[in-house]
Backbone as a ProteinNet text record, in pm:
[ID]
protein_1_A
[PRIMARY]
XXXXXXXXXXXXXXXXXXXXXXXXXXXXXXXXXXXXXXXXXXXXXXXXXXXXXXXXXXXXXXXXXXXXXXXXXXXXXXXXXXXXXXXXXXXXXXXXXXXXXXXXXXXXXXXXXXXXXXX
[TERTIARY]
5155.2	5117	5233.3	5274.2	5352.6	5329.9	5334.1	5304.4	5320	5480.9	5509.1	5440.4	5372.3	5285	5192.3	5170	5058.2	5147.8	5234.6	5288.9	5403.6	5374	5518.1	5608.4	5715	5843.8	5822.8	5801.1	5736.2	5614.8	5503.1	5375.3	5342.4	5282	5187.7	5099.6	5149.8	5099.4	4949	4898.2	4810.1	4851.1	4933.6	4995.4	5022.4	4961.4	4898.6	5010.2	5085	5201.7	5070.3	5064.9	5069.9	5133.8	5035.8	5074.2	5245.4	5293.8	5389.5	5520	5504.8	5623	5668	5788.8	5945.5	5886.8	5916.8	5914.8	5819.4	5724.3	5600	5579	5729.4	5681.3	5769.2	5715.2	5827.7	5914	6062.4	6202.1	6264.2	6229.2	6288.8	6202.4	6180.4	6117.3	6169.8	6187.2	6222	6134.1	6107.4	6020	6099.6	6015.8	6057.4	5955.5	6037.1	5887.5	5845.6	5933.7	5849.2	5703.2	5791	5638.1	5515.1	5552.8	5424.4	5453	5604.5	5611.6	5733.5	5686.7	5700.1	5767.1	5858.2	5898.2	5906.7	5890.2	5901.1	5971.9	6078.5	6171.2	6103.7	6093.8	6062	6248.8	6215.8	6358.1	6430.4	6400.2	6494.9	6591.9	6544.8	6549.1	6499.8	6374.9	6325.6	6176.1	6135.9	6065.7	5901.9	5867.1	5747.7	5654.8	5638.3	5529.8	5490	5531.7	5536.9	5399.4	5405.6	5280.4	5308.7	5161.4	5195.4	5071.4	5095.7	4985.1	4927.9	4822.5	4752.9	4862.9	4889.1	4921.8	5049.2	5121.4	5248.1	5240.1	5117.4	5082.4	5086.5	5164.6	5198.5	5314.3	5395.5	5545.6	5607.7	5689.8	5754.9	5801.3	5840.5	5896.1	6021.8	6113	6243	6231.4	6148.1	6122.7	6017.8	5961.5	5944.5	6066.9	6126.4	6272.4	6353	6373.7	6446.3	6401	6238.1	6188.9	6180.9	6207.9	6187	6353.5	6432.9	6583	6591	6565.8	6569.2	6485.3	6408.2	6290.2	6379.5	6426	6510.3	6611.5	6672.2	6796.3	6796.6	6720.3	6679.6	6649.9	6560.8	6523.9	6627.4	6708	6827.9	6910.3	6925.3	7012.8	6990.7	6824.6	6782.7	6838.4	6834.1	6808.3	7004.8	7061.1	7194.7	7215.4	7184.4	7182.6	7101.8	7020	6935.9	6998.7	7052.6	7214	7290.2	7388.2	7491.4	7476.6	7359.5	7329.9	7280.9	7180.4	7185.5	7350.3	7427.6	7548.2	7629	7674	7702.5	7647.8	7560.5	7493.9	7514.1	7517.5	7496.1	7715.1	7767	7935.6	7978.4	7857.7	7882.6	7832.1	7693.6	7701.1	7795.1	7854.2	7964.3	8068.8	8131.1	8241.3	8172.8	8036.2	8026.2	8010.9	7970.2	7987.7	8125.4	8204.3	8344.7	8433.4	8413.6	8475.3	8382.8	8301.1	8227.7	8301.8	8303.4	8330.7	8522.4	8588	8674.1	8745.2	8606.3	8636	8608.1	8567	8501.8	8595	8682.2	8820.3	8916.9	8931.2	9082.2	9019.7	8890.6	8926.1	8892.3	8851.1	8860.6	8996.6	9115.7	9263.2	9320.7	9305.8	9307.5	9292.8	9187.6	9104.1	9196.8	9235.8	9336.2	9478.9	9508.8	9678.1	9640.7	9563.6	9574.7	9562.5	9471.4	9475.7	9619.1	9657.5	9816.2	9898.2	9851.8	10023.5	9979.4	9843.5	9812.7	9885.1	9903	9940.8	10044.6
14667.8	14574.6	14480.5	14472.9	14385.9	14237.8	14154.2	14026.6	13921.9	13938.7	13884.7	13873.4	13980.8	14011.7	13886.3	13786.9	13681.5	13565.7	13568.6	13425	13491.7	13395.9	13397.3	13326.6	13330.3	13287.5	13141.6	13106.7	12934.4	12881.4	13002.2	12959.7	12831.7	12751.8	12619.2	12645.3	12584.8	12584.5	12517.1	12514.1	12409	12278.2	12260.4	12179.1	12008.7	11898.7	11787.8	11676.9	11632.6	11548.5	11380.1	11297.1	11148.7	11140.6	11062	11004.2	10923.5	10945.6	10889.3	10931.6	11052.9	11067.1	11203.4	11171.9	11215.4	11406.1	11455.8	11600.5	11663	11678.5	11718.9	11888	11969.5	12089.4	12190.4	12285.7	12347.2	12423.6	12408	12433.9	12557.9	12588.5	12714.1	12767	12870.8	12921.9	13055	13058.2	13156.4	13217	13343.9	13474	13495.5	13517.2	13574.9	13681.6	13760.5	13834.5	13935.2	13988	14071.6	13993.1	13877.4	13742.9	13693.2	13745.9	13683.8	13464.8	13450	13362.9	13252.8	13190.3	13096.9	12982.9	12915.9	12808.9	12735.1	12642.7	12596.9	12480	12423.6	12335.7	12292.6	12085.5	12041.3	12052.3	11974.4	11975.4	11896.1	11824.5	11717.9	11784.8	11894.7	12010.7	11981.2	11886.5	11843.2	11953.7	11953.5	12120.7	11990.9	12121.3	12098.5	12156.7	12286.9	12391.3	12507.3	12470.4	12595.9	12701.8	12825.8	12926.9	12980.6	13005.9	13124.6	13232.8	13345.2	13480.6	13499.2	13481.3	13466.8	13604.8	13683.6	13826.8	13746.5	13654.2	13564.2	13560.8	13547.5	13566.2	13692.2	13770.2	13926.5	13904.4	13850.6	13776.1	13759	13853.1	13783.4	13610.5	13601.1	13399.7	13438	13534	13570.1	13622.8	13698.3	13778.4	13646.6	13531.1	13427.6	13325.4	13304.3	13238.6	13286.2	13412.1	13451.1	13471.9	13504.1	13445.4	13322.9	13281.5	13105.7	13096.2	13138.7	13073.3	13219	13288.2	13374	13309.6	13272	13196.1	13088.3	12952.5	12851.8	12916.7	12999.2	12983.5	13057.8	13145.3	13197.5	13097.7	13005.8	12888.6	12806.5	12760.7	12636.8	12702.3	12881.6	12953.2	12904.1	12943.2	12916.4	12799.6	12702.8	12533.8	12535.3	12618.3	12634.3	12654.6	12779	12824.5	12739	12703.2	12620.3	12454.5	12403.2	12289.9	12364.5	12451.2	12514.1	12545.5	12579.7	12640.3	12473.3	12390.7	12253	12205.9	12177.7	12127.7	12174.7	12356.4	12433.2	12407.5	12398.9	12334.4	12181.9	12115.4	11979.5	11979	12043	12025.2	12141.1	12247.6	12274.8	12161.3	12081.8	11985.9	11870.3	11851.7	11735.3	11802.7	11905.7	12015.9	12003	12042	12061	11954.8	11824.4	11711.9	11644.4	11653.2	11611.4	11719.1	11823.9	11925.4	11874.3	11815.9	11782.7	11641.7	11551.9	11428.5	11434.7	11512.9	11557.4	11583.6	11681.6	11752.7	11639.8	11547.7	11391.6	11329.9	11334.9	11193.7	11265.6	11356.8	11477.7	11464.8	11488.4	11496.1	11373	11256.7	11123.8	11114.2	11106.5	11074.2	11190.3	11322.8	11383.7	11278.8	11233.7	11193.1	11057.4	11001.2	10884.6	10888.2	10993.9	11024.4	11074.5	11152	11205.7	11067.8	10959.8	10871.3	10757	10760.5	10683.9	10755.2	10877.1	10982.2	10948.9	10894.9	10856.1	10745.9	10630.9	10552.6	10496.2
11614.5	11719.7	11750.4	11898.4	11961	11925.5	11883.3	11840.2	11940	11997.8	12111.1	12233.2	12256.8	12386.3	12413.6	12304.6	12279.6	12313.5	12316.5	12366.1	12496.5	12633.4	12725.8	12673.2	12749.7	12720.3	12723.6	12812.1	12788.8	12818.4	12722.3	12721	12646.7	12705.6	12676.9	12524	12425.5	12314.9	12330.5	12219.7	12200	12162.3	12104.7	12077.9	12183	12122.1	12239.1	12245.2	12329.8	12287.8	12368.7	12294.9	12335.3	12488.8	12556	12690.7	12687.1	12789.9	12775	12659.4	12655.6	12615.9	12731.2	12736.9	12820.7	12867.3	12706.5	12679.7	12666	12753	12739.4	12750.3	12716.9	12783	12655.5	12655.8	12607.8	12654.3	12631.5	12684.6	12649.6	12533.1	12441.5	12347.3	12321.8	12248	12124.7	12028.7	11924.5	11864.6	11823.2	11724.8	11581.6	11489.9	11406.5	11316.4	11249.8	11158.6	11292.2	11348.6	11455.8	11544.1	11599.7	11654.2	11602.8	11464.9	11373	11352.2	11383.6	11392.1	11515.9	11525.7	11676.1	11711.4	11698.8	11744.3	11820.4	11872.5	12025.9	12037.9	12126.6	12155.9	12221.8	12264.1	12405.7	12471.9	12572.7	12630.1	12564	12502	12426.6	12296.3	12310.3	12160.6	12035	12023.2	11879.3	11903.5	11761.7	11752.6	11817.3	11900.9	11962.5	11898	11891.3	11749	11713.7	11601.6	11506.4	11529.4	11574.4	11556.1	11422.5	11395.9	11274.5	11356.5	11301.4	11284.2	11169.6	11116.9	11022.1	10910.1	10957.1	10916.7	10844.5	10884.7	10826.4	10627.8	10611.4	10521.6	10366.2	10459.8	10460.1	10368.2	10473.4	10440.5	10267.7	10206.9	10082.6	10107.9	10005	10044.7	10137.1	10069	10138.7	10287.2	10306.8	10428.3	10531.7	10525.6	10567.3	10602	10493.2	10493.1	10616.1	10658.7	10734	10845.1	10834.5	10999.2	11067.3	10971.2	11040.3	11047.1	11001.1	11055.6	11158.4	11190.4	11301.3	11392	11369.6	11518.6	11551.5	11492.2	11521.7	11557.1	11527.6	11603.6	11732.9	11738.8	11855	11967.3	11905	11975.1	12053.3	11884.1	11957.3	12088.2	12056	12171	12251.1	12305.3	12406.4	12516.3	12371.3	12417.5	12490	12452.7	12471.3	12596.2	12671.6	12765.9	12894.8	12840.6	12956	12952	12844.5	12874.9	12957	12949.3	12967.2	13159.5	13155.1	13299.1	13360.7	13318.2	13414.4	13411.1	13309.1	13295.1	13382.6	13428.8	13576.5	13698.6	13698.7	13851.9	13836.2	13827.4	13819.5	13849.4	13792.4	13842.1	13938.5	13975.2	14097.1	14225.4	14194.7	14281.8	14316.5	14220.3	14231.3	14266.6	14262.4	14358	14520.1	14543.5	14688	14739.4	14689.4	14752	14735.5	14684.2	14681.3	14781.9	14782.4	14901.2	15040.1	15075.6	15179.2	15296.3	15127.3	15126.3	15184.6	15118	15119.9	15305.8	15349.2	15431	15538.7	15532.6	15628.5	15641.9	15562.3	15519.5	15579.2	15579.1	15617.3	15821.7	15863.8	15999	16013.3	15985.6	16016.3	16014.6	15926.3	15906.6	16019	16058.4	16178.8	16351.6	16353.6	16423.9	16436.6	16354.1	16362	16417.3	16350.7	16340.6	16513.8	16543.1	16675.6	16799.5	16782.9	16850.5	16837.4	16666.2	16699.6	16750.5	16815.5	16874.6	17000.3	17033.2	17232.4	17288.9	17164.9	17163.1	17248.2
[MASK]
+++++++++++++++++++++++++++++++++++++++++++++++++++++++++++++++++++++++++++++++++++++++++++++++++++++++++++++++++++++++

């Protein structure tokens, strides 16, 4: 049995955060144990919550040990890529508004130089 099939990629835990806080969602998510076990990042990257599959139970201590640092790090990846990609857009926006801004100042100083040559 697929294990994974039971959780989306950023399915809504049960898991209840207090009014008023920031990170209410989860951002990243990691498997381990073949999805018997679950991790979940908010956006802030502090752990939002842990699933288990009752079947986890199955698990040697060692063969647990290594699903849970396979689920986290899977996780933190995540949390990597989804920095990495706002951090790219966010300095492609500051490129297209500085090439814009850019492009305003160059035919304004056009627009000048052409009226001091009427002169």
């Amino acid at each position: 049995m697929d294990h994974t099939q039971r959780h989306g990629e950023h399915a809504r835990s049960t898991h209840t955060v207090e009014s008023g806080d920031t990170a209410d969602y989860i951002a990243s998510a990691g498997t381990g144990a073949d999805g018997l076990i679950r991790i979940e990042l908010d956006g802030d990257g502090r752990l939002w919550d842990v699933v288990l599959d009752p079947q986890v139970t199955e698990l040697t201590v060692d063969e647990l040990r290594t699903a849970l640092f396979d689920a986290i790090t899977e996780a933190q990846a995540g949390m990597e890529t989804e920095h990495r990609t706002a951090y790219e857009e966010a300095v492609a926006d500051v490129n297209t508004t500085a090439e814009r801004r850019f492009a305003e100042i160059s035919a304004a100083l056009r627009d000048l130089s052409r009226r001091a040559a009427g002169r």
